[in-house]
Steps between C-alpha positions, in 0.01 A plus 500: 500500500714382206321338233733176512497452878075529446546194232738335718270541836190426203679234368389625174732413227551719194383380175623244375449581136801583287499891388487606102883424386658804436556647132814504332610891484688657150824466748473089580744318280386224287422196711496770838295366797138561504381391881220445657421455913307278639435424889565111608168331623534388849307541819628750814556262770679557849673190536633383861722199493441359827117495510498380097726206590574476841797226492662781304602745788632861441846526440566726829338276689648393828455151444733483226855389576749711336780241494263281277709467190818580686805240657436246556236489227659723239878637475409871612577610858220473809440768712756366738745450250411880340531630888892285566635589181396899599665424802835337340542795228449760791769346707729484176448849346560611886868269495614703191386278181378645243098454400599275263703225689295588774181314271677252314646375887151517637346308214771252543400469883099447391640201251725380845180503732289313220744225503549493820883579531664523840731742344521889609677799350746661759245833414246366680625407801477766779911466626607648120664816563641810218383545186574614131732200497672546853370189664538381852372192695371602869580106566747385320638260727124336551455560120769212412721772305779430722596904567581719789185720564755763373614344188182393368411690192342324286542467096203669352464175250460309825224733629306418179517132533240227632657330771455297857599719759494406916471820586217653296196686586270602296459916445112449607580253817422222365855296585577224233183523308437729195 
């Protein structure tokens, strides 16, 4: 057996005393370090959080909420917010946007749902047809855009845009709601 891991299962510590400093050679420069080692006193002790102080439990324990410091609490995301911006960026990289606006839109949407906004992006409604710019409403006519089913392509601004729409539904089911 090692000689550390029989101090360690020992809990023998090494001596603390500081060793004989070391002697300047004919090579140190004037002023050149001259060093010494020395051990830190301290006792070997196995520490376990939980049984020291038990209103402190471990950090992986299952008790501990992981949205703690999170929305509503704290400006970063919950794990349901984390889980429907996945979602959103998905279903945007898949309609052609780039990563980029594909984040910056789904951001936007977690600011919408914190504030409660009716509003929906024609991207996440399930009747959006195309991509890469070529738009298309599945239900115009219900939508309120005033189009024939065959004329309705829609500006890719528009697509973009928050907006009340009769004829959304939501890309996970969900109807009106986010």
């Amino acid at each position: 057996m090692s000689t550390w891991l029989a101090r360690l299962k020992n809990q023998n510590a090494p001596g603390a005393e500081a060793t004989k400093p070391t002697k300047p050679t004919h090579d140190t420069p004037e002023g050149g370090f001259v060093g010494f080692v020395a051990h830190p006193q301290g006792h070997i002790q196995k520490i376990d959080g939980a049984v020291v102080n038990p209103e402190t439990p471990a950090a992986n324990a299952p008790a501990i909420d992981p949205d703690r410091w999170c929305w509503p609490h704290g400006r970063a995301m919950n794990t349901a917010e984390i889980d429907t911006f996945t979602a959103r960026l998905a279903r945007f990289t898949d309609k052609g946007l780039t990563l980029a606006v594909a984040e910056s839109l789904a951001d936007g949407m977690v600011q919408r749902d914190r504030e409660m906004d009716d509003r929906h992006l024609c991207l996440e409604c399930v009747h959006l047809r195309g991509g890469n710019d070529r738009w298309r409403c599945g239900i115009a006519v219900v939508a309120g855009i005033g189009l024939r089913a065959a004329d309705a392509q829609l500006p890719s601004d528009l697509t973009r845009l928050p907006q009340r729409c009769a004829g959304f539904t939501n890309f996970h089911g969900q109807g009106n709601n986010p």
